[in-house]
C-alpha positions as CSV (number, residue, x, y, z in Angstrom):
1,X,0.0,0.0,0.0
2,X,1.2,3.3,-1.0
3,X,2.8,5.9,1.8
4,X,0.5,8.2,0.6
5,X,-2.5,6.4,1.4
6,X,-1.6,5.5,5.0
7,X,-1.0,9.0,5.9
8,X,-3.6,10.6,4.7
9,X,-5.5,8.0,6.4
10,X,-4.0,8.7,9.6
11,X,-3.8,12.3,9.6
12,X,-7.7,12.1,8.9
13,X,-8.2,9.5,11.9
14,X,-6.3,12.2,13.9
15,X,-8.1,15.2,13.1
16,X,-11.3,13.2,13.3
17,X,-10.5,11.8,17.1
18,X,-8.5,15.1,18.5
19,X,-10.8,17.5,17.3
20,X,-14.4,16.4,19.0
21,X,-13.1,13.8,21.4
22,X,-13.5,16.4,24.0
23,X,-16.9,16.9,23.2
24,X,-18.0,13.3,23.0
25,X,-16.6,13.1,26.0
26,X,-19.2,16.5,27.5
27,X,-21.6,14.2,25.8
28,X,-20.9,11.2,27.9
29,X,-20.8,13.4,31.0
30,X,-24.0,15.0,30.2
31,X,-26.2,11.0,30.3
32,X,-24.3,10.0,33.1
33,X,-21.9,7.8,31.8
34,X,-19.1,6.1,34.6
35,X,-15.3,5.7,33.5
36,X,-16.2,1.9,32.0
37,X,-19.2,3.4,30.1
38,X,-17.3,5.8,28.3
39,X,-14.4,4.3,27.6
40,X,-16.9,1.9,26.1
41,X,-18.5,4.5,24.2
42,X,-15.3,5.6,22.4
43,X,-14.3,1.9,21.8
44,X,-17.6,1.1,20.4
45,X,-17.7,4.1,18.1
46,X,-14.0,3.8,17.0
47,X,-14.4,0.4,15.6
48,X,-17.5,0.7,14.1
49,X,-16.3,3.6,12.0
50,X,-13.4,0.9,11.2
51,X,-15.5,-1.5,10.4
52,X,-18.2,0.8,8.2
53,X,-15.2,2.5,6.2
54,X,-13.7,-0.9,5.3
55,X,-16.8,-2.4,4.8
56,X,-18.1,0.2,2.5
57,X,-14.6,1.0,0.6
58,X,-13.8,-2.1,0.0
59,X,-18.1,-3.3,-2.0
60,X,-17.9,-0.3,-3.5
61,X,-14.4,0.4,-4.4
62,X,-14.6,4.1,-3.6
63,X,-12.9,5.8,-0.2
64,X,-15.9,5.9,2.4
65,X,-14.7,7.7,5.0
66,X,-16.8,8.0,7.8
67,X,-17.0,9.9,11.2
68,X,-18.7,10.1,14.5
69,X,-21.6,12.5,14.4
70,X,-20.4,15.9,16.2
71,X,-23.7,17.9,15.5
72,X,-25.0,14.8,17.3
73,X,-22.4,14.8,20.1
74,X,-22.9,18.4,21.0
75,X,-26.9,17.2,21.3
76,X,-26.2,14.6,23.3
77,X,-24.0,17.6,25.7
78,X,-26.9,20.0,25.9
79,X,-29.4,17.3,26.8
80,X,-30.0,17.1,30.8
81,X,-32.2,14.9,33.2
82,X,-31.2,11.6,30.9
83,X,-30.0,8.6,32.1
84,X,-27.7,6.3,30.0
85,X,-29.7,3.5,29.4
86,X,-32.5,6.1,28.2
87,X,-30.1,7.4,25.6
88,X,-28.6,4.9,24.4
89,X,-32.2,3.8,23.7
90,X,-32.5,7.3,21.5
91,X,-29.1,6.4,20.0
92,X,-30.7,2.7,19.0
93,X,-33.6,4.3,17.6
94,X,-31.6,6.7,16.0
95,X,-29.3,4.7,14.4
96,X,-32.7,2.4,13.3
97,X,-33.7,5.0,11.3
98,X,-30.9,5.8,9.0
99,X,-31.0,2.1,8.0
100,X,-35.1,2.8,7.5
101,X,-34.5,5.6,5.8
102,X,-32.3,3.4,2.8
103,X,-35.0,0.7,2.6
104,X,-38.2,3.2,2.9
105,X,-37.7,5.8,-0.1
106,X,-40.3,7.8,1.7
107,X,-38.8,8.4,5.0
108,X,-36.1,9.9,3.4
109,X,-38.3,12.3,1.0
110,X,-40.1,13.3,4.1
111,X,-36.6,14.3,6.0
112,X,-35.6,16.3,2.0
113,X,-38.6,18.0,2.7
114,X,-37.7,19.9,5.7
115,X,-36.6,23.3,4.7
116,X,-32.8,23.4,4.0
117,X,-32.8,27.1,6.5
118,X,-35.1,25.6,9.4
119,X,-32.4,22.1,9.4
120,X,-29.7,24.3,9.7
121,X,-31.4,26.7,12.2
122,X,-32.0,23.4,14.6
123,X,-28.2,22.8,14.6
124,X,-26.8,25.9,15.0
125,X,-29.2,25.9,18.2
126,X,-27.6,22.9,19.4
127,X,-24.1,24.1,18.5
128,X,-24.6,28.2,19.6
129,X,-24.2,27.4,23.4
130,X,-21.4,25.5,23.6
131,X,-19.2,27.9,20.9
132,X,-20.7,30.3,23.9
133,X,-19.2,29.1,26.7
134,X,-15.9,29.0,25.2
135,X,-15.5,33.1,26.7
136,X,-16.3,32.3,30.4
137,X,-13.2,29.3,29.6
138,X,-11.3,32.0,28.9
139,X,-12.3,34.5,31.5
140,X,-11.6,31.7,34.0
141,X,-8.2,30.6,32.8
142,X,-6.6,32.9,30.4
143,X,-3.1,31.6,30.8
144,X,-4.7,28.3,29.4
145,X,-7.5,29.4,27.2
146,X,-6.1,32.1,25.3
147,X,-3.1,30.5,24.3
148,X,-4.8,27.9,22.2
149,X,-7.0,30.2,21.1
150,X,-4.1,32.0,19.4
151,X,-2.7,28.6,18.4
152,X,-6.1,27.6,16.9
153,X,-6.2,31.6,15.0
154,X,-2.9,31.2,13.1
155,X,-2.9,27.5,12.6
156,X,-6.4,27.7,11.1
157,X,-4.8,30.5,8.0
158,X,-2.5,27.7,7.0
159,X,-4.5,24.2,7.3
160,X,-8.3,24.7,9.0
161,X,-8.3,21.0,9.3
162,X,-5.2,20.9,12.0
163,X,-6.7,23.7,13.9
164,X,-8.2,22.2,16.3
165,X,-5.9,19.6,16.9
166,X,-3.3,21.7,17.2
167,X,-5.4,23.8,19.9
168,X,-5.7,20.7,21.5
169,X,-1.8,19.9,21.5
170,X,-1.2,23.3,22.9
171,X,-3.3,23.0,25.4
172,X,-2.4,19.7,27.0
173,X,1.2,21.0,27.0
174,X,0.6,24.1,29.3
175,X,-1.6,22.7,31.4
176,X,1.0,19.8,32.0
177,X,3.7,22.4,32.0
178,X,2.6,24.8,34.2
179,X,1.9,22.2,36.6
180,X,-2.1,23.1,36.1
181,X,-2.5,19.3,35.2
182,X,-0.6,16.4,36.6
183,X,0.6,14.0,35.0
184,X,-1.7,10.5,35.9
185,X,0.0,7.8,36.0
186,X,1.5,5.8,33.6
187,X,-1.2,2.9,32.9
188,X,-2.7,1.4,30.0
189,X,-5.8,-0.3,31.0
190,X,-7.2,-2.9,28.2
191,X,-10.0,-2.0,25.9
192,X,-13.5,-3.2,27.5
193,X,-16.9,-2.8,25.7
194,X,-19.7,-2.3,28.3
195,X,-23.1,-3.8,27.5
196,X,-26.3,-1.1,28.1
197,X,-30.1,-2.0,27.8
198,X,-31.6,0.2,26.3
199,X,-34.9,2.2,28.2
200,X,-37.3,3.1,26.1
201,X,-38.8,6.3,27.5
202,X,-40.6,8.2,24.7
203,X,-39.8,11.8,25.8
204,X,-36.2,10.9,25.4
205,X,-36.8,8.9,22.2
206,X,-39.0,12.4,20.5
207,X,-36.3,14.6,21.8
208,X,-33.0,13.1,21.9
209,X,-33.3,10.4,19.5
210,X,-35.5,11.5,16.2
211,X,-33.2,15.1,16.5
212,X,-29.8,12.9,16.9
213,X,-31.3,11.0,13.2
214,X,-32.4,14.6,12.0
215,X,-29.0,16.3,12.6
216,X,-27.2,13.0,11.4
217,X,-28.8,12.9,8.1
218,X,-28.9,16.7,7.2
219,X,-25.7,18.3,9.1
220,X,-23.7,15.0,8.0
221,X,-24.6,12.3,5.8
222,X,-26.1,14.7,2.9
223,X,-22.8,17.0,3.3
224,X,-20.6,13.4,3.2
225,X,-22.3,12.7,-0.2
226,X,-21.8,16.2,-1.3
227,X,-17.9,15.8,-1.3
228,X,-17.7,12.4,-2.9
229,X,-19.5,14.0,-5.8
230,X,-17.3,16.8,-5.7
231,X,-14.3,14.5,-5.3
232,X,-15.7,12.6,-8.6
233,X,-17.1,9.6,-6.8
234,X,-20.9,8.7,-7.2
235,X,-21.6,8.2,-3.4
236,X,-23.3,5.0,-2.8
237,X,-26.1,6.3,-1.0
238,X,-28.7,3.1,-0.4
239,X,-25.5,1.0,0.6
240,X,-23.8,3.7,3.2
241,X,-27.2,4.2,4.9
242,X,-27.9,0.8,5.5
243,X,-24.5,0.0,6.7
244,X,-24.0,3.2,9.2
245,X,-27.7,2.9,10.4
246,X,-27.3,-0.5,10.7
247,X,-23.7,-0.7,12.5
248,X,-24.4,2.6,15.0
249,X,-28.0,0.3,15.8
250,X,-25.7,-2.5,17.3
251,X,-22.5,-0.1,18.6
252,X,-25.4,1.7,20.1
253,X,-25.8,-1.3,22.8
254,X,-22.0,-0.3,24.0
255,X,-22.9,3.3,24.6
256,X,-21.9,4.8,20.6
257,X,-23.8,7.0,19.0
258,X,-24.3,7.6,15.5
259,X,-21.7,7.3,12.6
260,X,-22.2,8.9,9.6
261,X,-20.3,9.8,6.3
262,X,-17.7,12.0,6.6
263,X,-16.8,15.6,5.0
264,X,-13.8,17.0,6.3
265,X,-11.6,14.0,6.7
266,X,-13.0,12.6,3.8
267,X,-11.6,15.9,2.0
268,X,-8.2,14.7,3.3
269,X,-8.7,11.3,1.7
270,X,-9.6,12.0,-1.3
271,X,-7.2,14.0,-3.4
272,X,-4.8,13.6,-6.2
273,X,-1.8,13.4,-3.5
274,X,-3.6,10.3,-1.8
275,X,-2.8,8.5,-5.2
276,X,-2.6,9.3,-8.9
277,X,-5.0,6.5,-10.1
278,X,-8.5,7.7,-8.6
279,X,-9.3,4.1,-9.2
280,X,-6.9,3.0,-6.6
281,X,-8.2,5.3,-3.7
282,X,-10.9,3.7,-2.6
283,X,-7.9,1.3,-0.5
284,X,-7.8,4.7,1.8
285,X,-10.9,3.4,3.5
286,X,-8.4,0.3,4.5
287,X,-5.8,2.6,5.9
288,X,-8.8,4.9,7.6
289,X,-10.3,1.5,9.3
290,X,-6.9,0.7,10.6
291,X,-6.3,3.8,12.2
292,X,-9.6,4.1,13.9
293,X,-8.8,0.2,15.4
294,X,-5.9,1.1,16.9
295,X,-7.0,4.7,18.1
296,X,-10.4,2.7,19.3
297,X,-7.9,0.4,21.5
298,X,-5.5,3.3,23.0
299,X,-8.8,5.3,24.0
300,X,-8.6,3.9,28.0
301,X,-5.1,5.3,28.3
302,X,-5.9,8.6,26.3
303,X,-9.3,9.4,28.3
304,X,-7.1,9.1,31.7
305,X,-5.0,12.0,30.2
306,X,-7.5,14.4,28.8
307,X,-9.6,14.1,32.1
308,X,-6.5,15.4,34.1
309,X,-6.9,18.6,32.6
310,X,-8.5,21.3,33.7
311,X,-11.8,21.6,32.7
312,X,-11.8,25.2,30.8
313,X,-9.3,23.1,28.5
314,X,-11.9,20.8,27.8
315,X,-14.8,23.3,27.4
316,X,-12.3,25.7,24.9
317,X,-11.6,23.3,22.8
318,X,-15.6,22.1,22.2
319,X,-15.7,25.4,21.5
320,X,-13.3,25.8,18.9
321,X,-14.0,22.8,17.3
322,X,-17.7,23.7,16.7
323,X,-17.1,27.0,15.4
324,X,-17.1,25.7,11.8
325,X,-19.8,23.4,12.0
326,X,-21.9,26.8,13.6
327,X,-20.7,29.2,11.0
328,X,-21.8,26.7,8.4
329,X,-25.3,26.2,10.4
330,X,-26.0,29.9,10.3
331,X,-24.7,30.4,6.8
332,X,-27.4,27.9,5.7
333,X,-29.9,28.7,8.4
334,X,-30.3,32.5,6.7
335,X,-29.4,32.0,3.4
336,X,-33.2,32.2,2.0
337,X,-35.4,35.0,2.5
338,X,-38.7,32.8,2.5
339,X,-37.5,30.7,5.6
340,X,-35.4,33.3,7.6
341,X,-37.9,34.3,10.1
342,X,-38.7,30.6,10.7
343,X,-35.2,29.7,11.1
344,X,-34.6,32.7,13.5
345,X,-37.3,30.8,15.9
346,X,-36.0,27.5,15.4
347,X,-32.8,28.8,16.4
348,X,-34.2,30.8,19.8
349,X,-36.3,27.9,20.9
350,X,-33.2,25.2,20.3
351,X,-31.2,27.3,21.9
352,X,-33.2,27.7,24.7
353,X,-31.9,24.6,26.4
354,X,-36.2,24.4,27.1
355,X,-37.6,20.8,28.1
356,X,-41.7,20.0,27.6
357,X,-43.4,16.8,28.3
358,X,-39.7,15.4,29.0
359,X,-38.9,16.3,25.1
360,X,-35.6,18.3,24.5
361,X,-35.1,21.8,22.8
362,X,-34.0,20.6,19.4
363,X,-37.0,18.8,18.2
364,X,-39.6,21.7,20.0
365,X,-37.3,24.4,17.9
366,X,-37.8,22.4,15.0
367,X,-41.6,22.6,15.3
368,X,-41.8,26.1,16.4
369,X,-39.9,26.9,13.2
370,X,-42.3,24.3,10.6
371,X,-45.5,25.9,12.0
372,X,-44.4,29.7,11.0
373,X,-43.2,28.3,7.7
374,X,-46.3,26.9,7.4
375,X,-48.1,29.7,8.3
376,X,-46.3,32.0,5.7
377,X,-46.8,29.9,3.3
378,X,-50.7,29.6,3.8
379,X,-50.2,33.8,3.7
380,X,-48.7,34.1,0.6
381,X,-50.8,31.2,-0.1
């Protein structure tokens, strides 16, 4: 296998894991997940993005390159008042529908419907608090914060895919060099998936696990398709949703959630420098899957260092690394006149952080905004 395969491969698992581990890891927190169940939850995640890139790449013979959902992750963060074995229900059902969506044609017309403004509105109010918080981190601990906010400024005007990453790598080093971490020590406990039943309560399933599907296919898997297109490669669509939805169903019961196609990393994988015969590419997916195994089985001994640091680190860095995803979100939330005003609302009442009947902010922002689009469109009628 060509050099230039296996690093592009691993410099896309990298930028993949060390840019939103953090907030995977404020998404754990937020269900109630111990040590085990987390670790878990990375594990289970890891290797079923190994598995599905491999999988895919390998049928098809184009690079599928697929990721954890962060839109999803940072959902997961702002939900409160849910219990592990609830969500990982959501994720279950969440991960149930993708694969529903590739055998029911209708499903997924019904999700194509939803205006392209009000979708994006719903995730930027998911992703708006947490970009947010990333001023009191800095207020807090400026010696740490600002730092790697500099880091993150000039890195991002060479390579915006390392930006994050390299915020990260900044920050780890002052906090352990100023003494502001300590060092844990040295240990490398083994790899242990953790078995969760599911709990099936239907607040959590309407507003935690039908949003987590929502954000998935719109903010990710739509987006992934997108840059296989642009990268030449007819995406195969049926195939990838069956696969993820079907894989994050089953990871699901370890604590994952949902794993979706990729667009940034699978940028990185995907260009004439990966390999000169675009017919030969699609092995990239080999290289990705390998990377993801092995960072899937160093995640015990890489979770023990990130939790020694202080937490402003932790909360910066969400924040940076969601900064794109919301720029993007409000780009498309207000990017048509028609739905503007209906994505401004979606966007206030997801951002809210408001619960109803047990059901989260995402999916009541979602139908705050459908009912005034629907009610302009009966005016102009």
């Amino acid at each position: 296998m060509r050099i230039s395969l296996i690093s592009a491969a691993v410099v896309a698992a990298l930028v993949g894991y060390g840019s939103t581990i953090a907030l995977v890891l404020a998404a754990a927190l937020a269900v109630g997940a111990d040590a085990g169940q987390t670790a878990s939850w990375v594990l289970a995640i890891s290797l079923a993005k190994a598995v599905g890139s491999a999988w895919l790449s390998a049928w098809n013979r184009v690079p599928v390159v697929l990721a954890w959902s962060t839109p999803g992750a940072a959902l997961i963060a702002a939900t409160t008042g849910i219990t592990m074995p609830e969500a990982v229900g959501a994720f279950v059902l969440a991960g149930g529908l993708v694969a529903l969506t590739a055998a029911v044609r209708p499903l997924g017309r019904l999700v194509a419907s939803i205006p392209d403004g009000i979708a994006a509105a719903m995730l930027a109010g998911v992703l708006l608090p947490f970009c947010l918080r990333g001023a009191g981190a800095a207020e807090a601990a400026p010696g740490l914060v600002l730092p790697m906010v500099a880091v993150f400024a000039l890195v991002r005007l060479w390579n915006p895919a390392l930006a994050v990453l390299a915020a990260l790598a900044a920050g780890v080093a002052l906090a352990f060099g100023t003494g502001a971490a300590l060092l844990p020590a040295l240990a490398f406990p083994a790899p242990a998936p953790v078995f969760v039943m599911p709990e099936w309560n239907i607040g959590v399933l309407i507003g935690l696990g039908l949003p987590l599907y929502l954000v998935t296919m719109a903010s990710q898997n739509l987006p992934g398709f997108a840059v296989m297109r642009a990268a030449g490669y007819q995406p195969p669509v049926t195939r990838a949703l069956a696969v993820t939805g079907g894989i994050s169903a089953v990871s699901a019961l370890f604590g994952a959630h949902t794993i979706n196609m990729a667009a940034i990393t699978a940028a990185i994988c995907m260009g004439d420098d990966v390999h000169p015969d675009r017919d030969q590419r699609w092995k990239v997916g080999l290289a990705y899957a390998a990377a993801w195994v092995v960072l899937g089985l160093c995640s015990p001994a890489i979770l023990v260092l990130l939790g020694a640091l202080p937490p402003q680190v932790m909360v910066a860095l969400v924040a940076l690394a969601l900064l794109g995803p919301l720029m993007g979100a409000l780009t498309g939330a207000f990017a048509t006149v028609e739905t503007r005003f209906a994505a401004t609302i979606t966007l206030a009442v997801g951002g809210s952080g408001v619960v109803v009947l047990g059901v989260g902010a995402a999916f009541w922002g979602l139908v705050a905004g459908l009912v005034i689009y629907g009610l302009e469109r009966v005016r102009r009628g």
